[in-house]
C-alpha positions as a Python dict, from the first residue, in 0.01 Angstrom:
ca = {
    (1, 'X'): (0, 0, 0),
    (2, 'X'): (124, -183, 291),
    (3, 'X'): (50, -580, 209),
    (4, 'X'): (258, -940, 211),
    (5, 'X'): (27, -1161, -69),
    (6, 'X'): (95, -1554, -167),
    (7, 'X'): (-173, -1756, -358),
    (8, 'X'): (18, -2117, -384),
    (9, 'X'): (-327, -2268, -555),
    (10, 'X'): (-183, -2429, -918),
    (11, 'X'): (-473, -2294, -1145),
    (12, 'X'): (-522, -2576, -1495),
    (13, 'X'): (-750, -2383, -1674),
    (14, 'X'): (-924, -2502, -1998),
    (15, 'X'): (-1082, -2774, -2157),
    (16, 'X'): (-1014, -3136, -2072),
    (17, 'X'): (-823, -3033, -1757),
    (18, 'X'): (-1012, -3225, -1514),
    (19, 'X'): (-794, -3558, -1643),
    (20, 'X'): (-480, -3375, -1498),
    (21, 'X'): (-626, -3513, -1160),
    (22, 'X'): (-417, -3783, -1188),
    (23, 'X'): (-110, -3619, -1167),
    (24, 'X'): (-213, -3334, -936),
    (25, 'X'): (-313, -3570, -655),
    (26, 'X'): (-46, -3810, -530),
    (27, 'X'): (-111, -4201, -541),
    (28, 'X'): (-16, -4198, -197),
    (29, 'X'): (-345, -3974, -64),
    (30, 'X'): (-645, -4142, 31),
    (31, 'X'): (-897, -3887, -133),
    (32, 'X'): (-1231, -3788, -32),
    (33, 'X'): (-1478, -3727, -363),
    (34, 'X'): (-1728, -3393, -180),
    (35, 'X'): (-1962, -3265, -431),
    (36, 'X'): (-2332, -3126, -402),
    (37, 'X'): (-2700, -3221, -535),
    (38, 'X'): (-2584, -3499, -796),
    (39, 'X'): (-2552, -3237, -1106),
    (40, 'X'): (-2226, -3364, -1185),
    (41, 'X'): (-2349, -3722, -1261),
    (42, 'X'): (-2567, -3569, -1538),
    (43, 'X'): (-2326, -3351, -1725),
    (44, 'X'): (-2060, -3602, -1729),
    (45, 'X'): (-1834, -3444, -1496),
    (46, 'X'): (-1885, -3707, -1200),
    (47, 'X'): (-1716, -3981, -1475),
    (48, 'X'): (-1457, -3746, -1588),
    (49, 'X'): (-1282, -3763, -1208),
    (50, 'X'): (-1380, -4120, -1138),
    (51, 'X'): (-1163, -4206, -1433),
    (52, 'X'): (-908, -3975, -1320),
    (53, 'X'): (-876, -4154, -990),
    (54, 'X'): (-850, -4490, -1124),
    (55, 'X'): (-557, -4525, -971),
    (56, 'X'): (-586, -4363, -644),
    (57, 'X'): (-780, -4529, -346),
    (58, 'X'): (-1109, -4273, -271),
    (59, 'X'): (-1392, -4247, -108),
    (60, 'X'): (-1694, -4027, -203),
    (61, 'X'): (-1964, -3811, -3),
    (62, 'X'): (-2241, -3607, -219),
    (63, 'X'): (-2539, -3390, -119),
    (64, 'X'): (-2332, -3088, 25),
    (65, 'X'): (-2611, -2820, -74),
    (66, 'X'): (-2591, -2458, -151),
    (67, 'X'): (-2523, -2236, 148),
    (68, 'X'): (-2350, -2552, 269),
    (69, 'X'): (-2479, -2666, 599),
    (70, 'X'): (-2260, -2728, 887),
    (71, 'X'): (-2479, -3052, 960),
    (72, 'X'): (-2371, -3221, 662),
    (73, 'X'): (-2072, -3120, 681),
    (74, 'X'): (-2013, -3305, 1016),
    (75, 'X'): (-2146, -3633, 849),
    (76, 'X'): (-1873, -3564, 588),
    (77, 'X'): (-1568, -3526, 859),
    (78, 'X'): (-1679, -3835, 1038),
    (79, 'X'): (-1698, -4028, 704),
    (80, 'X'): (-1338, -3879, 669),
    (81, 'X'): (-1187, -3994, 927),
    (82, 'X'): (-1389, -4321, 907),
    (83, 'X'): (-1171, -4388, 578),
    (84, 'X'): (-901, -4196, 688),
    (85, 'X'): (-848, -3963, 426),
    (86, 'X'): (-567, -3708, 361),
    (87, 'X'): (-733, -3537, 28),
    (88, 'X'): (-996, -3359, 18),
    (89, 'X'): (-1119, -3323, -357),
    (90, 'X'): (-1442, -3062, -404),
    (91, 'X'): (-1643, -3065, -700),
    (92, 'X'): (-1892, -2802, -771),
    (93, 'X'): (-1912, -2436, -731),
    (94, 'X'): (-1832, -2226, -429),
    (95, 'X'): (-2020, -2391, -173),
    (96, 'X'): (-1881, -2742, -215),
    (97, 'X'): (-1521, -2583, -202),
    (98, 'X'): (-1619, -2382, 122),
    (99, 'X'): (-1732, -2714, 276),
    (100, 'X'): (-1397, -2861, 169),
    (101, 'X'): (-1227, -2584, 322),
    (102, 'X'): (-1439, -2633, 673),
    (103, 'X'): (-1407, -3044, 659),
    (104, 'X'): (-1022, -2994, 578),
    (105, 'X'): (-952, -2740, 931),
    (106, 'X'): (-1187, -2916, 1134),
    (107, 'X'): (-1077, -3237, 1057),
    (108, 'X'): (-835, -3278, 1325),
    (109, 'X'): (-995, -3111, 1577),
    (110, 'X'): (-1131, -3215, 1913),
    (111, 'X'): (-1421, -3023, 1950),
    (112, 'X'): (-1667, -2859, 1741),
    (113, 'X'): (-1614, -2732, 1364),
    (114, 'X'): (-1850, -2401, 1409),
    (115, 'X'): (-1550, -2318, 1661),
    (116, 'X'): (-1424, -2242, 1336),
    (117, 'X'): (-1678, -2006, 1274),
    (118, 'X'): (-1675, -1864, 1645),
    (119, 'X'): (-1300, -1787, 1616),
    (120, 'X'): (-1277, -2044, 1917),
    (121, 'X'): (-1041, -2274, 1739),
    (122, 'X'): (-751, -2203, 1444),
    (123, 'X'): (-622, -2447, 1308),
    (124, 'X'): (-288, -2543, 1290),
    (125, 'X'): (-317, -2824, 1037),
    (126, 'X'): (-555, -2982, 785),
    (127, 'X'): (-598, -3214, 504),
    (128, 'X'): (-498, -3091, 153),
    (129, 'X'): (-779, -2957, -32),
    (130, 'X'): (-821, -2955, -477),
    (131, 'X'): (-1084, -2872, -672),
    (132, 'X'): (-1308, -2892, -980),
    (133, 'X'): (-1482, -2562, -1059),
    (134, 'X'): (-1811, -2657, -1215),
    (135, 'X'): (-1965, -2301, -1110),
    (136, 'X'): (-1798, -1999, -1157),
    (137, 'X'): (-1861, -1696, -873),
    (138, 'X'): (-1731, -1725, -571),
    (139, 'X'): (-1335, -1739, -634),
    (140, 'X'): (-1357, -2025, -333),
    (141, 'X'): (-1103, -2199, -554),
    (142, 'X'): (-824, -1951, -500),
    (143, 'X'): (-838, -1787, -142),
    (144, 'X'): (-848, -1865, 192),
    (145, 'X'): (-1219, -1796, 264),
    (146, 'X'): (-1511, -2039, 365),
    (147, 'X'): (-1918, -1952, 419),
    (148, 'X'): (-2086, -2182, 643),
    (149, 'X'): (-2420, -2212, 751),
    (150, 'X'): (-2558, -2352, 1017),
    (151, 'X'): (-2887, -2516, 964),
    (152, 'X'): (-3022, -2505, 1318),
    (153, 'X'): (-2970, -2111, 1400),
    (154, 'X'): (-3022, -2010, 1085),
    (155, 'X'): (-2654, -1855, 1085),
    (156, 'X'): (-2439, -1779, 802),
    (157, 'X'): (-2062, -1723, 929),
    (158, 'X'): (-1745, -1709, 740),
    (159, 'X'): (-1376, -1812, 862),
    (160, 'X'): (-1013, -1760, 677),
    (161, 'X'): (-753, -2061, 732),
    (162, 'X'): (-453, -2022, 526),
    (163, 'X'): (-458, -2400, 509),
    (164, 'X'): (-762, -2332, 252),
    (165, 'X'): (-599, -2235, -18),
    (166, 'X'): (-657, -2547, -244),
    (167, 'X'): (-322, -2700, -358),
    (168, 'X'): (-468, -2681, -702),
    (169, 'X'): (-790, -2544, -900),
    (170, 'X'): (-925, -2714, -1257),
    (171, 'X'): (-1114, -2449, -1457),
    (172, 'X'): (-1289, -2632, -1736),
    (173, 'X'): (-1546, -2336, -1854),
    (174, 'X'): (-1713, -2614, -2064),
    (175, 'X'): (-1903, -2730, -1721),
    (176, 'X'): (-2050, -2389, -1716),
    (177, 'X'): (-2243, -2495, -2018),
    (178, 'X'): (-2497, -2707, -1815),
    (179, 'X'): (-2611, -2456, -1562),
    (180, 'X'): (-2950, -2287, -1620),
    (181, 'X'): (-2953, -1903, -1629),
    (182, 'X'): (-2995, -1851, -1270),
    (183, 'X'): (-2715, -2019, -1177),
    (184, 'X'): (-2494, -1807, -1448),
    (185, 'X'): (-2656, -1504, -1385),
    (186, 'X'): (-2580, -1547, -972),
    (187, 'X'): (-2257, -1601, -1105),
    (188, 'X'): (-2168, -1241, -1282),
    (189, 'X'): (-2369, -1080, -1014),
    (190, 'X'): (-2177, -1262, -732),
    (191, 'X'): (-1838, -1153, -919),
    (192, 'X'): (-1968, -835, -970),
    (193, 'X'): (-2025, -736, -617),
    (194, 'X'): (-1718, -879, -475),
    (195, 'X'): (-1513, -648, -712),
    (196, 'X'): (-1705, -331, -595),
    (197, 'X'): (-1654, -490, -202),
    (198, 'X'): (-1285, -380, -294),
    (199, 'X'): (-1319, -76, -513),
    (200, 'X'): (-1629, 121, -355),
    (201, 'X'): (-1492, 231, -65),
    (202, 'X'): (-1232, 587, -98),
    (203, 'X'): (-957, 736, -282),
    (204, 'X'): (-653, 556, -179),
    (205, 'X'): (-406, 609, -531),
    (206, 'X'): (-324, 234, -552),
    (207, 'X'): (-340, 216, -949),
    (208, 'X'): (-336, -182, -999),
    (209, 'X'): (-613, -222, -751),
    (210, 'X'): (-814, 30, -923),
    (211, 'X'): (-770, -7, -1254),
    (212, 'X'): (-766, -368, -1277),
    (213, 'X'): (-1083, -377, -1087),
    (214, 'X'): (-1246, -156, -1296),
    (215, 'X'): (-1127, -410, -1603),
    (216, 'X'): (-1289, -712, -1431),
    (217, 'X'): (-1608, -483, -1361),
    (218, 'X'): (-1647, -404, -1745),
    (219, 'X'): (-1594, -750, -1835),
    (220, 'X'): (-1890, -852, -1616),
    (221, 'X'): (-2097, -604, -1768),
    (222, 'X'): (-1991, -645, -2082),
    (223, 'X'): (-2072, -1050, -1991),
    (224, 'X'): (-2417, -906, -1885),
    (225, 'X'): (-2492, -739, -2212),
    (226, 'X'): (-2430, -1060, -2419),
    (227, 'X'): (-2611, -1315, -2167),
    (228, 'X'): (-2826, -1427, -2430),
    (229, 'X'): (-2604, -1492, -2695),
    (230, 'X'): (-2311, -1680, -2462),
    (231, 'X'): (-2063, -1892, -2634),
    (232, 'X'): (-1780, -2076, -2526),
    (233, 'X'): (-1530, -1767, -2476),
    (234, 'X'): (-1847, -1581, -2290),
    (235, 'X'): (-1816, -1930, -2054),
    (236, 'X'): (-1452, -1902, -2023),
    (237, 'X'): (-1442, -1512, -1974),
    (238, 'X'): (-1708, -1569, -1660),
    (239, 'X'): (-1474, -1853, -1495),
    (240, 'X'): (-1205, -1629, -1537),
    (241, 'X'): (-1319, -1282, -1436),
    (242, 'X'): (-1513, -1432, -1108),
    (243, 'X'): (-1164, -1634, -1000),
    (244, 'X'): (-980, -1289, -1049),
    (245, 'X'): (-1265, -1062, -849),
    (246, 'X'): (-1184, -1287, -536),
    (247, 'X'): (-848, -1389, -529),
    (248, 'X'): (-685, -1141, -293),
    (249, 'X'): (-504, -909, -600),
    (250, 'X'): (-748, -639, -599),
    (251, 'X'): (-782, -583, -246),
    (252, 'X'): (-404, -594, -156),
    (253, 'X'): (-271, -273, 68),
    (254, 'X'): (-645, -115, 38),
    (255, 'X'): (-972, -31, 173),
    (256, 'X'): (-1231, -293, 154),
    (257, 'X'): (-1586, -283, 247),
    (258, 'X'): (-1819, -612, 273),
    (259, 'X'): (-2104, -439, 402),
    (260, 'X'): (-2334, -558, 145),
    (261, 'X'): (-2186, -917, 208),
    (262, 'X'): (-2250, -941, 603),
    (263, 'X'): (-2606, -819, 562),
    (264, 'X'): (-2665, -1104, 266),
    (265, 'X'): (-2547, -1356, 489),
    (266, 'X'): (-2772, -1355, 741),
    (267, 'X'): (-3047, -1344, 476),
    (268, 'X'): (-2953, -1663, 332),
    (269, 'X'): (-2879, -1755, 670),
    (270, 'X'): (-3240, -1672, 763),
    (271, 'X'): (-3420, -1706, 390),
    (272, 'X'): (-3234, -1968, 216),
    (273, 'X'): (-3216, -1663, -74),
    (274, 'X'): (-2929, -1728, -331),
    (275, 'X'): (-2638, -1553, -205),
    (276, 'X'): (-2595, -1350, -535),
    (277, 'X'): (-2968, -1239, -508),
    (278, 'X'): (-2912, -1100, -125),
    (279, 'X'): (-2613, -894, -270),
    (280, 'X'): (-2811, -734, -545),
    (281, 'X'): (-3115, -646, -351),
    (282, 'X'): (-2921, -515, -64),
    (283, 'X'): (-2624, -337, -227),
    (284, 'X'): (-2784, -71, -456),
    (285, 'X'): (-2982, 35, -143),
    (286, 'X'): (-2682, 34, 58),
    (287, 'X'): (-2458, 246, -209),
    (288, 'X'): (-2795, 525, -257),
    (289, 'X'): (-2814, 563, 160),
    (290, 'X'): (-2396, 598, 134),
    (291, 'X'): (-2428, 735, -154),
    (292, 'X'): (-2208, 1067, -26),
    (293, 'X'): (-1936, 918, 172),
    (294, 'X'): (-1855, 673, -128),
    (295, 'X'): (-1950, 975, -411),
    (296, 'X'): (-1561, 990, -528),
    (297, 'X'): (-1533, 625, -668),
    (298, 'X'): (-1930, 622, -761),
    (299, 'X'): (-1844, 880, -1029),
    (300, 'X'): (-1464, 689, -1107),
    (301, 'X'): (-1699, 397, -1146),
    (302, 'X'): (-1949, 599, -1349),
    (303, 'X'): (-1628, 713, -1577),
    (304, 'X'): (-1436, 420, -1625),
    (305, 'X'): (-1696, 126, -1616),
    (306, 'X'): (-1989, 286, -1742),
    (307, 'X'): (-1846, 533, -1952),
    (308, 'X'): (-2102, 822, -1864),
    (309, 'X'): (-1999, 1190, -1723),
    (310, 'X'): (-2196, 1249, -1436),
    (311, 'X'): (-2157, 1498, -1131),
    (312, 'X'): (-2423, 1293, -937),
    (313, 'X'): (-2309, 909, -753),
    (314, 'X'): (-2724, 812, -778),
    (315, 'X'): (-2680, 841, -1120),
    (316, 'X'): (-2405, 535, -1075),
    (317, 'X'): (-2605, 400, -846),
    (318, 'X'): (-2902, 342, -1073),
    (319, 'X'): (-2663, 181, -1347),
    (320, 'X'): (-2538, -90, -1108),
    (321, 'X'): (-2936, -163, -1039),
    (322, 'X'): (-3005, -138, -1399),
    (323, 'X'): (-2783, -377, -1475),
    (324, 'X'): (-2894, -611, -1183),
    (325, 'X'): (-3316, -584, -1331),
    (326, 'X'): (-3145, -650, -1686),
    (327, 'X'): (-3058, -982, -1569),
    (328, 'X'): (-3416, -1091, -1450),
    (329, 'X'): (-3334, -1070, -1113),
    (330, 'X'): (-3633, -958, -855),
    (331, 'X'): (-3481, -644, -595),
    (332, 'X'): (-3722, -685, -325),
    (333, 'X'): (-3718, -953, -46),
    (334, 'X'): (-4042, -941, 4),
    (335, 'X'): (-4048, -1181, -335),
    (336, 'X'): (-3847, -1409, -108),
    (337, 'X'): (-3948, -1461, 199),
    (338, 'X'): (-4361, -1331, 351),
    (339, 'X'): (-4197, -1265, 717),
    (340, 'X'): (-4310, -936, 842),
    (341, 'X'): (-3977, -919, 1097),
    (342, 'X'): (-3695, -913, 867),
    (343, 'X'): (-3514, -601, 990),
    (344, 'X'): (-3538, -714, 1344),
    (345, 'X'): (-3401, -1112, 1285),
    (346, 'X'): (-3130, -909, 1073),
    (347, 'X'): (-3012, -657, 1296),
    (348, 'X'): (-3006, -918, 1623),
    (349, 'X'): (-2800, -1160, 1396),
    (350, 'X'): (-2527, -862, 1269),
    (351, 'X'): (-2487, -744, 1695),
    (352, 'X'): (-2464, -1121, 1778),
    (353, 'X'): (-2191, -1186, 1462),
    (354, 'X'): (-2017, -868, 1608),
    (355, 'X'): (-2113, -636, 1320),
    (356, 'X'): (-2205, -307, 1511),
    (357, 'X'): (-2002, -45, 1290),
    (358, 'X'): (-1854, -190, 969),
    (359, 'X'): (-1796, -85, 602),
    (360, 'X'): (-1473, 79, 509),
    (361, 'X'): (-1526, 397, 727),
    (362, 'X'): (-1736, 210, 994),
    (363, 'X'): (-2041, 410, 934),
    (364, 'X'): (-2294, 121, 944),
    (365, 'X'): (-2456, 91, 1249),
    (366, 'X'): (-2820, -68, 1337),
    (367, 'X'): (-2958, 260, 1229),
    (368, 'X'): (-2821, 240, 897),
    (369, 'X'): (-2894, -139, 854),
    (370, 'X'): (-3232, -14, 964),
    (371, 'X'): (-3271, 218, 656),
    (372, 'X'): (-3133, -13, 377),
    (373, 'X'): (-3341, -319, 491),
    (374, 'X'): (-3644, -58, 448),
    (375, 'X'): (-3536, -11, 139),
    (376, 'X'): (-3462, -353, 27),
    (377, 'X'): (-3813, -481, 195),
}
């Protein structure tokens, strides 16, 4: 329970928020418009901000894709600085806000962006950085965190700035309402998994932490349960319950894990797999191979978000995975990706990222990795 904690990003959450942009956004900024594959044009999101900067001079770059690429995103800063921007407004889920975040600190630097990624440069300034939520899971449009990939090593890094918090966040959960169920069901499973990042790990007595994580996890399920009969509040519980799993309040002053997480990334990195999809075929192999060191808050879990009395953490284990098949979602990666070499191109990636003992205890090491990949394959 040791911990200093500031999130300055304004949240606007509801319907019709996404007019507020004229306010939020001085007249003064010159604003850069970054959003992804065009979606935003056909749901009528893409006219909602034009109109709300009428007023402001902007500038607009599209076709930042999922697992943004540190390619385009270079095209982006020089387009930046062509126009000379000072705001950087993202629209679209996580990955467009993560670019945002990596344009923004990069912006004024000399050298390369992936230094960023390296830990070779911090920066110590950056444009301002808003955004429009139009896909809830990440909790990119809160915190300080960025994914990047990089297209040409098939790398997936992440960096922290705390000149990425975005100044402000719109939440309109009526956006959600044009995604197809992949996208919303990558979305509870993406919130999901960050949650447990923060709660599976050990006893530590924080109460908050714990018990508010273990609200957000029943929500999801609870979200998972009704997928099929979603309605507007099941669209606004989502936005809400995947900005809270991610932004910083539940890991404050305890352990965290982000196993699962570091051995996703590098198979989007390698794969191109939805990042959700990595964390649900890797993490219930991960938590049945730790299944012992992490057995005291499997069975809190059992208790509290599953409501089922069990002396046996599998028995948790086999809920989370239940609940992972119930949403469609294939477990294997072999339904992903025909490469016979996985485990290999994994393991080289996590010793050349640095990861040679990591989870909460530090237990995972190649030979570990080893096993759940097996698993996972």
């Amino acid at each position: 329970m040791q911990f200093s904690y500031i999130n300055p990003t304004q949240i606007e959450f509801g319907q019709g928020k996404i007019e507020k942009i004229s306010q939020l956004i001085s007249k003064e900024d010159r604003v850069l418009f970054l959003y992804g594959g065009g979606s935003i044009k056909k749901n009528g999101v893409y006219t909602q901000v034009k109109d709300a900067l009428s007023n402001h001079t902007w500038f607009e770059f599209g076709g930042i894709e999922p697992n943004p690429k540190k390619e385009t995103l270079d095209k982006a800063i020089l387009y930046a600085r062509e126009n000379r921007v000072d705001f950087v407004l993202a629209v679209g889920g996580g990955s467009v806000i993560d670019g945002a975040k990596y344009l923004a600190n990069a912006y004024y630097h000399d050298g390369d962006g992936w230094d960023l990624l390296d830990g070779k440069f911090i920066a110590t300034k950056a444009l301002k950085i808003g955004a429009v939520l139009t896909l809830a899971a990440t909790g990119s449009e809160s915190n300080t965190g960025s994914v990047i990939t990089k297209k040409q090593t098939n790398e997936k890094r992440f960096f922290h700035s705390p000149f990425s918090y975005p100044q402000f966040a719109i939440l309109d959960p009526d956006v959600l309402k044009s995604l197809d169920d992949r996208q919303l069901v990558n979305g509870v499973v993406d919130a999901f998994v960050h949650t447990c990042e923060q709660y599976l790990t050990q006893p530590h007595g924080a109460l908050a932490q714990d018990y508010y994580s273990e609200g957000l996890l029943r929500g999801l399920v609870e979200l998972a349960k009704t997928f099929e009969s979603r309605d507007d509040l099941w669209h606004a519980n989502l936005m809400w319950l995947a900005n809270q799993a991610l932004n910083g309040l539940i890991g404050l002053g305890v352990p965290q894990d982000w196993a699962t997480h570091f051995i996703g990334h590098e198979l989007s990195g390698l794969y191109g797999i939805d990042h959700a999809r990595t964390l649900a075929i890797i993490q219930p192999n991960l938590l049945t191979i730790l299944a012992d060191e992490k057995k005291d808050k499997l069975l809190q879990m059992g208790e509290n978000v599953f409501k089922i009395n069990t002396s046996d953490p599998l028995v948790v284990v086999e809920k989370i995975r239940a609940l992972y098949s119930s949403l469609n979602i294939d477990l294997k990666i072999s339904s992903y990706t025909e490469d016979k070499e996985i485990t290999k191109k994994v393991t080289t990636l996590l010793e050349k990222h640095g990861f040679t003992q990591f989870g909460d205890r530090e237990t995972i090491d190649k030979t570990v990795v080893e096993k759940i990949l097996e698993k996972s394959i």
